[in-house]
HTML snippet that shows the backbone in 3Dmol.js (N, CA, C, O; Angstrom):
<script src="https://3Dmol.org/build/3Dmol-min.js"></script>
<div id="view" style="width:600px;height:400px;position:relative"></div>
<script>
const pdb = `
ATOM      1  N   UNK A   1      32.826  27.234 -19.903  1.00  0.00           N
ATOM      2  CA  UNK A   1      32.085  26.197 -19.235  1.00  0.00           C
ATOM      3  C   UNK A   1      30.676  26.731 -18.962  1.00  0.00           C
ATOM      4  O   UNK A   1      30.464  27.927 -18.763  1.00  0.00           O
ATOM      5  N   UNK A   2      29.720  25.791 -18.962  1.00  0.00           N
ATOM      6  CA  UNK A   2      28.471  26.086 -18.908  1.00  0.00           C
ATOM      7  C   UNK A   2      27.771  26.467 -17.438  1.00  0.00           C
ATOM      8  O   UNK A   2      28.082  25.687 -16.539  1.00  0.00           O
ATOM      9  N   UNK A   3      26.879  27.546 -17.070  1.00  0.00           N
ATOM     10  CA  UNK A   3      26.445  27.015 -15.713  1.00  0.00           C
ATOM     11  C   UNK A   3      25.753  26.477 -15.854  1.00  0.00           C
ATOM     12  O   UNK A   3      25.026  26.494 -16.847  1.00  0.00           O
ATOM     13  N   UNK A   4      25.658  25.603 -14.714  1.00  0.00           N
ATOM     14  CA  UNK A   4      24.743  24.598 -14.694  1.00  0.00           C
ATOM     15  C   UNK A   4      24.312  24.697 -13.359  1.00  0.00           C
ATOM     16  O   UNK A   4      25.023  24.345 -12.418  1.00  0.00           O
ATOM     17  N   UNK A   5      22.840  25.300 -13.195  1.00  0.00           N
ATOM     18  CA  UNK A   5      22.055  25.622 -11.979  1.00  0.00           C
ATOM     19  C   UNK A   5      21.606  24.287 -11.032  1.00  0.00           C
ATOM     20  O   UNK A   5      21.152  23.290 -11.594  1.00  0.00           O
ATOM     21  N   UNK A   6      21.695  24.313 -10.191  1.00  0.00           N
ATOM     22  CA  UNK A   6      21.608  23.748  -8.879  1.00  0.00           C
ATOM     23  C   UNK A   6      20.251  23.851  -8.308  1.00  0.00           C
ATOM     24  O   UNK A   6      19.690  24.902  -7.996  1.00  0.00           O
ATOM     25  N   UNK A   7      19.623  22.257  -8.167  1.00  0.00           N
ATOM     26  CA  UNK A   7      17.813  22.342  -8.051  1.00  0.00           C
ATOM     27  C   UNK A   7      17.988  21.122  -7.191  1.00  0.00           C
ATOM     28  O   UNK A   7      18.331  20.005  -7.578  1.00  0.00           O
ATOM     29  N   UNK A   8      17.598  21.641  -5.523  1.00  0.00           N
ATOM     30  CA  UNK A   8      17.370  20.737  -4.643  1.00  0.00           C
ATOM     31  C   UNK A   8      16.413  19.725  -5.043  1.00  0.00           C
ATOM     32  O   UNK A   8      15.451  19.849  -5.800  1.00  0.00           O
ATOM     33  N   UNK A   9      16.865  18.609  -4.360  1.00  0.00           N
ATOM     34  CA  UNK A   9      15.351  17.404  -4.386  1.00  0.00           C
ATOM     35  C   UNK A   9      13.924  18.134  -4.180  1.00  0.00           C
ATOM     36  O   UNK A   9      13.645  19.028  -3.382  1.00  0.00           O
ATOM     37  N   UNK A  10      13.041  17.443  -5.205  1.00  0.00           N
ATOM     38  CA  UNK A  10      11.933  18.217  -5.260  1.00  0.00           C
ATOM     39  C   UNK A  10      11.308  17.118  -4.023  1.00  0.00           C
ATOM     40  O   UNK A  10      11.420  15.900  -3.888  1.00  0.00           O
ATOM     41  N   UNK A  11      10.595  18.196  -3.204  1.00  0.00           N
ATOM     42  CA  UNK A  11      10.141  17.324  -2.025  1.00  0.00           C
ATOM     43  C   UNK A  11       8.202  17.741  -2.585  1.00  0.00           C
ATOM     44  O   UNK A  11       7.575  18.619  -3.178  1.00  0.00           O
ATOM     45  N   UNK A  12       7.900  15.995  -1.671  1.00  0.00           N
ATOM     46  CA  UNK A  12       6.647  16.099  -2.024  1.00  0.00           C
ATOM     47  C   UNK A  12       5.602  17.184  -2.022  1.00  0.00           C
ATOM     48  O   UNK A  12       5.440  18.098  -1.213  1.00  0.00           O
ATOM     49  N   UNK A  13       4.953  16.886  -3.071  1.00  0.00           N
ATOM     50  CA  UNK A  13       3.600  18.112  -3.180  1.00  0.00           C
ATOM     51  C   UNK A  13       2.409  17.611  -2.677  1.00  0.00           C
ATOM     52  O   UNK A  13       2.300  16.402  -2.468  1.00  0.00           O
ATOM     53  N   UNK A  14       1.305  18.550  -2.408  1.00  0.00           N
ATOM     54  CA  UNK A  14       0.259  18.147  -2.144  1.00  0.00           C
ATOM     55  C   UNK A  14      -0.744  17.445  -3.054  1.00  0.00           C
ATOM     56  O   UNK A  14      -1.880  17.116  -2.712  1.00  0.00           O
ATOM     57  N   UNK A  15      -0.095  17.219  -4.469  1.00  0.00           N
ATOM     58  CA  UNK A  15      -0.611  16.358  -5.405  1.00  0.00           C
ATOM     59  C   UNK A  15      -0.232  14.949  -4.960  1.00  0.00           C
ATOM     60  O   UNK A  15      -1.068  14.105  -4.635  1.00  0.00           O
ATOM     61  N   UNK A  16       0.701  14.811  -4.965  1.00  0.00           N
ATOM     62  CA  UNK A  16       1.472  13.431  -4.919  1.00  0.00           C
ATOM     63  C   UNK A  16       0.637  13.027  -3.737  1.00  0.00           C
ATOM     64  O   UNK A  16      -0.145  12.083  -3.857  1.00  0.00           O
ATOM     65  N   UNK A  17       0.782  13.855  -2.297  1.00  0.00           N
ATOM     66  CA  UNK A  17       0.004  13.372  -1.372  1.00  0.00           C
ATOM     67  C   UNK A  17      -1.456  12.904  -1.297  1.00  0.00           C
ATOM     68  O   UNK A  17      -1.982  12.234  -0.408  1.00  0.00           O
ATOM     69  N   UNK A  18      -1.934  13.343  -2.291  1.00  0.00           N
ATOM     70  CA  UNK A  18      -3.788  13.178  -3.438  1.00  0.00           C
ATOM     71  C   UNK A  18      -3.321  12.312  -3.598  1.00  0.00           C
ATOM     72  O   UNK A  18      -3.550  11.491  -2.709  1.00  0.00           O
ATOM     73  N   UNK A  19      -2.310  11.782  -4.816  1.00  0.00           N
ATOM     74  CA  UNK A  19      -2.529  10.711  -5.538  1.00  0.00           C
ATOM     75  C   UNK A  19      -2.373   9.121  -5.109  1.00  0.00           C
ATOM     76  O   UNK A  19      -2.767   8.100  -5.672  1.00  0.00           O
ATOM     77  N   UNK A  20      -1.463   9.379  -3.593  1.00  0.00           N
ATOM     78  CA  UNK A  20      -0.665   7.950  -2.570  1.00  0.00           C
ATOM     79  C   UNK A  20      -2.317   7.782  -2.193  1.00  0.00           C
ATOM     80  O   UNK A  20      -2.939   6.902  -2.788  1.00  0.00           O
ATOM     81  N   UNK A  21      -3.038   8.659  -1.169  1.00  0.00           N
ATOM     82  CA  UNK A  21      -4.159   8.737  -0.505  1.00  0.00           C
ATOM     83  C   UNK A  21      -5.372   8.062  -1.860  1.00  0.00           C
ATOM     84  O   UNK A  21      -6.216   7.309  -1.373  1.00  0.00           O
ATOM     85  N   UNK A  22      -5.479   8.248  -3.210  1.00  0.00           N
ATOM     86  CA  UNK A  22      -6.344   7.860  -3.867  1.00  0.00           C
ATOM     87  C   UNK A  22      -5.494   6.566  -4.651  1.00  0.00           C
ATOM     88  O   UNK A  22      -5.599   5.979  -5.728  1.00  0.00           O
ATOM     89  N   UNK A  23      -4.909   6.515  -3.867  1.00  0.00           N
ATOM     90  CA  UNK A  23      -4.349   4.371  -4.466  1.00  0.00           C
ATOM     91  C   UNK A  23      -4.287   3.658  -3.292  1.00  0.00           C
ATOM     92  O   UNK A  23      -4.515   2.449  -3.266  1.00  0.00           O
ATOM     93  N   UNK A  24      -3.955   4.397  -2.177  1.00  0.00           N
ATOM     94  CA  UNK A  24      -4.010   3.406  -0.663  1.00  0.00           C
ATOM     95  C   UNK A  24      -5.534   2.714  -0.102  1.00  0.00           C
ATOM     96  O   UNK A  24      -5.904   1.608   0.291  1.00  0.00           O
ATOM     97  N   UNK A  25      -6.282   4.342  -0.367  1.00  0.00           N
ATOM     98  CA  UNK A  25      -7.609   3.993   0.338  1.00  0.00           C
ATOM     99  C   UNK A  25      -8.509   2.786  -0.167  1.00  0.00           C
ATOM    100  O   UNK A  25      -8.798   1.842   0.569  1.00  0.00           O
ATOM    101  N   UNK A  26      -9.100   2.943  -2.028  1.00  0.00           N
ATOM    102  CA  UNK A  26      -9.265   1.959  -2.139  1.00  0.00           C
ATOM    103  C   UNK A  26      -8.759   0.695  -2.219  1.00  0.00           C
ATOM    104  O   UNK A  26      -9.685  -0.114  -2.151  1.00  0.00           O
ATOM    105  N   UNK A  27      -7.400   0.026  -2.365  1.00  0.00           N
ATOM    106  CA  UNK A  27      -6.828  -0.958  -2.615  1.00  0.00           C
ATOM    107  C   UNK A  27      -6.830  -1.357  -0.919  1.00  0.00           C
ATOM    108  O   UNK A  27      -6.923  -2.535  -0.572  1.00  0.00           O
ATOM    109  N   UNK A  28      -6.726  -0.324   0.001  1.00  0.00           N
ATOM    110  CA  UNK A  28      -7.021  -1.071   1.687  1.00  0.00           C
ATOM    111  C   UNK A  28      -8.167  -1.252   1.748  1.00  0.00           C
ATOM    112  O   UNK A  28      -8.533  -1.833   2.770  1.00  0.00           O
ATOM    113  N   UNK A  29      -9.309  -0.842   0.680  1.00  0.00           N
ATOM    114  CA  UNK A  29     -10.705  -1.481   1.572  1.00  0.00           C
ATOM    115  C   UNK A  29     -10.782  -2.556   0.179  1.00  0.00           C
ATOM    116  O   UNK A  29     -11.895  -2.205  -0.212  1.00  0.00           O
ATOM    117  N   UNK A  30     -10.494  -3.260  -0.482  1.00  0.00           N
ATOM    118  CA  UNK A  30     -10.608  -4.152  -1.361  1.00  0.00           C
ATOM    119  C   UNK A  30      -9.769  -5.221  -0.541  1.00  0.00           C
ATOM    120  O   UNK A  30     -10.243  -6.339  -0.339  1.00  0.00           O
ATOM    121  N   UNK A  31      -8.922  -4.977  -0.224  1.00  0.00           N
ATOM    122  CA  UNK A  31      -7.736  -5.980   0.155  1.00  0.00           C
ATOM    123  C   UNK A  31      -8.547  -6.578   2.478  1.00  0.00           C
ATOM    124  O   UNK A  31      -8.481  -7.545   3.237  1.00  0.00           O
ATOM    125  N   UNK A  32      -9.127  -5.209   2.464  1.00  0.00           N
ATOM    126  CA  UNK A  32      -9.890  -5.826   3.840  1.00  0.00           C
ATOM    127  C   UNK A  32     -11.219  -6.891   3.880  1.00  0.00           C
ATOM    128  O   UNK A  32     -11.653  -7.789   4.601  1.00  0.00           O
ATOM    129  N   UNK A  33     -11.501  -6.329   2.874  1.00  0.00           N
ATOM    130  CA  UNK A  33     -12.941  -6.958   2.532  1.00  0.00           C
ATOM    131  C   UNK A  33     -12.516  -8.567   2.083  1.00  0.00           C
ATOM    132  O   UNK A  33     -13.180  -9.506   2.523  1.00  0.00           O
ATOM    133  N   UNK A  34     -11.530  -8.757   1.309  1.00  0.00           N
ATOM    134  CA  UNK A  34     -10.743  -9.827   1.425  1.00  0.00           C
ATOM    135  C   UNK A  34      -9.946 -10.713   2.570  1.00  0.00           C
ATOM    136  O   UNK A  34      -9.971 -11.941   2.656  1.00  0.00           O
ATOM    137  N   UNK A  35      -9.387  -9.998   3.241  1.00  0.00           N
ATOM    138  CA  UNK A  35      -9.149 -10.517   4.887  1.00  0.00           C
ATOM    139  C   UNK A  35     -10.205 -10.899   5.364  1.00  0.00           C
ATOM    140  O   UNK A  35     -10.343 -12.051   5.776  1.00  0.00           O
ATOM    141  N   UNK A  36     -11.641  -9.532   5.413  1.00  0.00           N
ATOM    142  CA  UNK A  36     -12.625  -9.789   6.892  1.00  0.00           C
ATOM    143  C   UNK A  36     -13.442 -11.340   6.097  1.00  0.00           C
ATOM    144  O   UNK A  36     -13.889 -12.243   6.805  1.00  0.00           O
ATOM    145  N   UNK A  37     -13.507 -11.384   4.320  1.00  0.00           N
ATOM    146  CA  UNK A  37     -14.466 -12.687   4.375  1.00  0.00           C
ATOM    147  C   UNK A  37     -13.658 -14.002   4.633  1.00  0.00           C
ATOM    148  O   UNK A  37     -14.115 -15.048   5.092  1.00  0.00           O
ATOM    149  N   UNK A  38     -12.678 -13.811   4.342  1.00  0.00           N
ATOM    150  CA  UNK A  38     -11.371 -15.107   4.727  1.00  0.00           C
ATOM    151  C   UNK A  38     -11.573 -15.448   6.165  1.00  0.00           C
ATOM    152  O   UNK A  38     -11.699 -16.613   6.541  1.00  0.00           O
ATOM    153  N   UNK A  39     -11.600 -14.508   6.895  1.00  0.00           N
ATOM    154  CA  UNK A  39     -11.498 -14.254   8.695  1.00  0.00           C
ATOM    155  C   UNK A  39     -12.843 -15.189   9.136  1.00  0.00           C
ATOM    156  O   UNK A  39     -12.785 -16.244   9.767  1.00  0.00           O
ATOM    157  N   UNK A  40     -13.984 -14.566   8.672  1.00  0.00           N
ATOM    158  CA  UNK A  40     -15.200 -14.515   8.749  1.00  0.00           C
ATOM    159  C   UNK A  40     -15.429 -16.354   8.440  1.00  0.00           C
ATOM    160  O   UNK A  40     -15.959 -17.010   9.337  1.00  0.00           O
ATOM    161  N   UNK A  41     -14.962 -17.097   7.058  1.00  0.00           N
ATOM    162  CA  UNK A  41     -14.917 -17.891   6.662  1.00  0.00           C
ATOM    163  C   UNK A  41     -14.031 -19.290   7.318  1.00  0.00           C
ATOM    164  O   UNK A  41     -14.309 -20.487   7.386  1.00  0.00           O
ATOM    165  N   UNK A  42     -12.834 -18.463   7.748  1.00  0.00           N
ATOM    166  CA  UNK A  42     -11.716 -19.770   8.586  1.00  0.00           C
ATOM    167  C   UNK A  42     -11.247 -19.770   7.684  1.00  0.00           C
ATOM    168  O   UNK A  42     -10.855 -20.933   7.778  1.00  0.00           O
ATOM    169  N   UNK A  43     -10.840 -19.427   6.651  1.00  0.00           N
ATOM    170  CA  UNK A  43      -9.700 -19.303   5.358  1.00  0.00           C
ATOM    171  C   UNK A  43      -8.870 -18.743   5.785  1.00  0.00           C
ATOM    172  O   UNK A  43      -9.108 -17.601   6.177  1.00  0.00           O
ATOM    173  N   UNK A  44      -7.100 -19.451   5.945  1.00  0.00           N
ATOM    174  CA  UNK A  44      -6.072 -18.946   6.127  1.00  0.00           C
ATOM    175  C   UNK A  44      -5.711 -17.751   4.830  1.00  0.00           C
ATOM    176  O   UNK A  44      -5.099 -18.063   3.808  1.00  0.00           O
ATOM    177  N   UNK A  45      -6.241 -16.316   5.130  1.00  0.00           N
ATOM    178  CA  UNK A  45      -6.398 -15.748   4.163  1.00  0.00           C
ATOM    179  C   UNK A  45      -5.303 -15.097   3.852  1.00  0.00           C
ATOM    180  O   UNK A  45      -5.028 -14.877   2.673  1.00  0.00           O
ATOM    181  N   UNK A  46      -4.245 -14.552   5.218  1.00  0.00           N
ATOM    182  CA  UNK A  46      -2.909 -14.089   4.658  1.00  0.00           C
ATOM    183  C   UNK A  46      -1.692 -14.525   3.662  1.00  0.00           C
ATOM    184  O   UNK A  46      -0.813 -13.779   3.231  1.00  0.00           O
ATOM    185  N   UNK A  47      -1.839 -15.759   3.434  1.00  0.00           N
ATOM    186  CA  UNK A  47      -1.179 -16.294   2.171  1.00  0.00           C
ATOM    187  C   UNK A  47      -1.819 -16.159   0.713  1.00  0.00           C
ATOM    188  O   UNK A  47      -1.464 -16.758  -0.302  1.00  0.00           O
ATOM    189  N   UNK A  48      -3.091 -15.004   0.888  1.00  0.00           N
ATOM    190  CA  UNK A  48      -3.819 -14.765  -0.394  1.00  0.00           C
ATOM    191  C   UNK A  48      -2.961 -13.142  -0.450  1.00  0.00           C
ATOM    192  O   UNK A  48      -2.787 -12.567  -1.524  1.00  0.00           O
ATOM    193  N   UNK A  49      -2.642 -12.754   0.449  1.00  0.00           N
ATOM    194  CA  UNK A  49      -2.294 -11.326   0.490  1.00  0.00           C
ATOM    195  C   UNK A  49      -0.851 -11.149   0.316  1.00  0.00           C
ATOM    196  O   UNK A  49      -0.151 -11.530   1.254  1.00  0.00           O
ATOM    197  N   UNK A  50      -0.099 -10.486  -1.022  1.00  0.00           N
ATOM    198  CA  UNK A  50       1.005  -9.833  -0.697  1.00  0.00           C
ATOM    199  C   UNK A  50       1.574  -9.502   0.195  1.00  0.00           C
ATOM    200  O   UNK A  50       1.225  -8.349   0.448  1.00  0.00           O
ATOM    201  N   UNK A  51       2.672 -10.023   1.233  1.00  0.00           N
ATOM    202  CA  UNK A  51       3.860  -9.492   2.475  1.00  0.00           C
ATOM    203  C   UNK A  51       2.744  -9.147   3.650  1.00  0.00           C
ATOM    204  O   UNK A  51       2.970  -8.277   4.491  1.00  0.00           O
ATOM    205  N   UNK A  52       1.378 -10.003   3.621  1.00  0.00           N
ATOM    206  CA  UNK A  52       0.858  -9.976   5.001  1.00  0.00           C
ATOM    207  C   UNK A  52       0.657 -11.827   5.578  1.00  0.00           C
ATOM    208  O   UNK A  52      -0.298 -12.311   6.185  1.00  0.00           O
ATOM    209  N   UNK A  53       2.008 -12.555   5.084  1.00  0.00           N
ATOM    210  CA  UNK A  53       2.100 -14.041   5.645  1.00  0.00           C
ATOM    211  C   UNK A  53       2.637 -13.725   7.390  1.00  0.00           C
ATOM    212  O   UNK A  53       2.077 -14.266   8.343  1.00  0.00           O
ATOM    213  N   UNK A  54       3.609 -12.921   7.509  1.00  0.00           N
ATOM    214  CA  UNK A  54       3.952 -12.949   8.816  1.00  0.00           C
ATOM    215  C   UNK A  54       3.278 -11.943   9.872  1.00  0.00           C
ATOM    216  O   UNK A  54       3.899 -11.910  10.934  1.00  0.00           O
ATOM    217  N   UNK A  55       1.963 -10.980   9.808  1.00  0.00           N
ATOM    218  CA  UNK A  55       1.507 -10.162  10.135  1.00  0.00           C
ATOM    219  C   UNK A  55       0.268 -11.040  11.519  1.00  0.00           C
ATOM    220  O   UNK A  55      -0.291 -12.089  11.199  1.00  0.00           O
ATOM    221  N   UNK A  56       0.065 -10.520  12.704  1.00  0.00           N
ATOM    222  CA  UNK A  56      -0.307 -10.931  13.579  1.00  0.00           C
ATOM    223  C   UNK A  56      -1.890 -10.409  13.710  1.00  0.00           C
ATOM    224  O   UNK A  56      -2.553 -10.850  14.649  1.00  0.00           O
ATOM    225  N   UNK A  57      -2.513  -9.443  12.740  1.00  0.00           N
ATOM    226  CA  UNK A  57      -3.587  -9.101  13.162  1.00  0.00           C
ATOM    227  C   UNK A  57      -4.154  -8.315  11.549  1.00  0.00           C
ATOM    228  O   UNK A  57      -3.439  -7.838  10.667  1.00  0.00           O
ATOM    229  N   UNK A  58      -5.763  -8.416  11.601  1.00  0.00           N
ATOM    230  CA  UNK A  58      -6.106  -8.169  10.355  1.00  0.00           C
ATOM    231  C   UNK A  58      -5.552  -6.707   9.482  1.00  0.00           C
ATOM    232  O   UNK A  58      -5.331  -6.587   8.277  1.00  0.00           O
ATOM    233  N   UNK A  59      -5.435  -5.717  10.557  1.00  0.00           N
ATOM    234  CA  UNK A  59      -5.422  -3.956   9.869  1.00  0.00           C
ATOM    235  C   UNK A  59      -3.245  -4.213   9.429  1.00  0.00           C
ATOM    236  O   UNK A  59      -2.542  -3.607   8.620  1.00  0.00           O
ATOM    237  N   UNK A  60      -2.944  -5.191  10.282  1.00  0.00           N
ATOM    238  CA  UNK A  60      -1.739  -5.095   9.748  1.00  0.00           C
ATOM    239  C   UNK A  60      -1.602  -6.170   8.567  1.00  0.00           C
ATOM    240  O   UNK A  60      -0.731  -5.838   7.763  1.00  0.00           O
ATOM    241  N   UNK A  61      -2.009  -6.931   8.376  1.00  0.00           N
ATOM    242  CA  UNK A  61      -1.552  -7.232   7.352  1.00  0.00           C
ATOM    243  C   UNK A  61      -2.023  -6.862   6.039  1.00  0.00           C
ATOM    244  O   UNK A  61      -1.443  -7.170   4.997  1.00  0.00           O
ATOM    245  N   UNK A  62      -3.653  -5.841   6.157  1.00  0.00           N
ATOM    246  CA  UNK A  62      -4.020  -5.582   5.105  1.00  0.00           C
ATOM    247  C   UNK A  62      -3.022  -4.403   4.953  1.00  0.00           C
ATOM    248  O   UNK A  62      -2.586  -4.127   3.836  1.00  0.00           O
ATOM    249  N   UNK A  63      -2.721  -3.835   5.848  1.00  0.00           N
ATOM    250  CA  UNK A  63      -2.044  -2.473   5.630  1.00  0.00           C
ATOM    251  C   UNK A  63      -0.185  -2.964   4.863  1.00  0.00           C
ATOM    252  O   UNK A  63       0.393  -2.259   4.035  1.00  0.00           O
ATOM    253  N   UNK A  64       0.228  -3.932   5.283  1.00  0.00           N
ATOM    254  CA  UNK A  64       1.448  -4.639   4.467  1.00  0.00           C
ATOM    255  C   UNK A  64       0.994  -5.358   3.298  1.00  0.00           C
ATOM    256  O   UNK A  64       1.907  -5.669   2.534  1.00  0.00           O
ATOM    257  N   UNK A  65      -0.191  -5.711   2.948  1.00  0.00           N
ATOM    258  CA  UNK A  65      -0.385  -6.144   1.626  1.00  0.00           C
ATOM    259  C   UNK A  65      -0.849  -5.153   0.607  1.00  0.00           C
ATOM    260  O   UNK A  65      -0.762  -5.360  -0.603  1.00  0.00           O
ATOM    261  N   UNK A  66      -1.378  -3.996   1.177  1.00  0.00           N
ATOM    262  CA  UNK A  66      -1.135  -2.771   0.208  1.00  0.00           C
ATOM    263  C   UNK A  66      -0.198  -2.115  -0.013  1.00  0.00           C
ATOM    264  O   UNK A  66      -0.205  -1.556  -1.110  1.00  0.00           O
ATOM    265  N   UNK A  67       1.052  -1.875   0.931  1.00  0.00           N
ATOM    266  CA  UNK A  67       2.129  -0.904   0.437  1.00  0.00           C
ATOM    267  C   UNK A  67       3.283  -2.344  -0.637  1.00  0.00           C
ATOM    268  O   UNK A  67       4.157  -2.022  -1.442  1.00  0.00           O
ATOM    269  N   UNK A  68       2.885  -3.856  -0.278  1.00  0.00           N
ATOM    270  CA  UNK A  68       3.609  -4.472  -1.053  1.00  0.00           C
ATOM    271  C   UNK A  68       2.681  -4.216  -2.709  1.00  0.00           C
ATOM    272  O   UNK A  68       3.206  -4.066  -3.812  1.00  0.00           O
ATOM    273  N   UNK A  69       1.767  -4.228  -2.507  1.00  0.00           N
ATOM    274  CA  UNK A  69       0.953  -4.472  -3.784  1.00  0.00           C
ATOM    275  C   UNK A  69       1.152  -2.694  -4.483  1.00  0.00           C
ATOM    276  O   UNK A  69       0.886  -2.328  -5.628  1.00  0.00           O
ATOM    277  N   UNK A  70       1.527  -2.122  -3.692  1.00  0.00           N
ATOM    278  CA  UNK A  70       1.617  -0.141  -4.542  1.00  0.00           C
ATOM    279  C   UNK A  70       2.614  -0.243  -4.716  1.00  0.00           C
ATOM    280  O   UNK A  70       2.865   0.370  -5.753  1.00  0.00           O
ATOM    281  N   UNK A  71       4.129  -1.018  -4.016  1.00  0.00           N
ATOM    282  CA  UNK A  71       5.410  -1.188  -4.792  1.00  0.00           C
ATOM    283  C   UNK A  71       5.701  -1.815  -5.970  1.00  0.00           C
ATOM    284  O   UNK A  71       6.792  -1.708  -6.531  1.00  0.00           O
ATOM    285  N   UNK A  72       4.630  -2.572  -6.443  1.00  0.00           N
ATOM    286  CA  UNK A  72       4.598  -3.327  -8.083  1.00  0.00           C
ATOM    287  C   UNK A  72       3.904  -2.986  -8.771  1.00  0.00           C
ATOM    288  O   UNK A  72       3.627  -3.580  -9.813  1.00  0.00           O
ATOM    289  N   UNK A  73       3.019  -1.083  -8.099  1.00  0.00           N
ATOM    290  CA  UNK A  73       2.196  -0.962  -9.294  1.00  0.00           C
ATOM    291  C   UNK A  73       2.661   0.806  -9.637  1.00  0.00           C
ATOM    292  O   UNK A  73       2.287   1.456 -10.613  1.00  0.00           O
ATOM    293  N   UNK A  74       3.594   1.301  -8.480  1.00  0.00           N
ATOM    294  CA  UNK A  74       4.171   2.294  -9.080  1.00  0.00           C
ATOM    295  C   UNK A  74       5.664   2.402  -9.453  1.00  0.00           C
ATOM    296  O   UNK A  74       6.086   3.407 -10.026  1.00  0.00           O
TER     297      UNK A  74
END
`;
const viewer = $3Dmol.createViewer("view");
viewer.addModel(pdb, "pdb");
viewer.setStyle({}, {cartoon: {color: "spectrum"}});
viewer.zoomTo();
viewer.render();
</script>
């Protein structure tokens, strides 16, 4: 029988942590700039945003319309 070596879950690296941080940051200031002119405008703008329809305030729902919008793009 073969051995077959034993390799814990690889836990995150400080790459991966680069790469979440360089898809969050810009897609939260694209996706705000979209809220603040909606806001700014009187455009019910959270039904433009991915999983920020039930969100009570602007940083939350931009912040739920980016981790919905990084779950369909990673």
């Amino acid at each position: 029988m073969a051995d077959i070596p034993f390799f814990p879950e690889k836990t995150p690296e400080k790459d991966d942590k680069l790469t979440f941080v360089l898809i969050f940051v810009p897609c939260f200031a694209v996706f705000f700039i979209v809220a603040l002119l909606g806001q700014l405008v009187g455009v019910h703008w959270r039904s433009w945003l991915p999983g920020a329809e039930n969100m009570t305030n602007v940083f939350a729902g931009v912040k739920a319309a980016v981790y919905t919008f990084m779950s369909h793009i990673i």
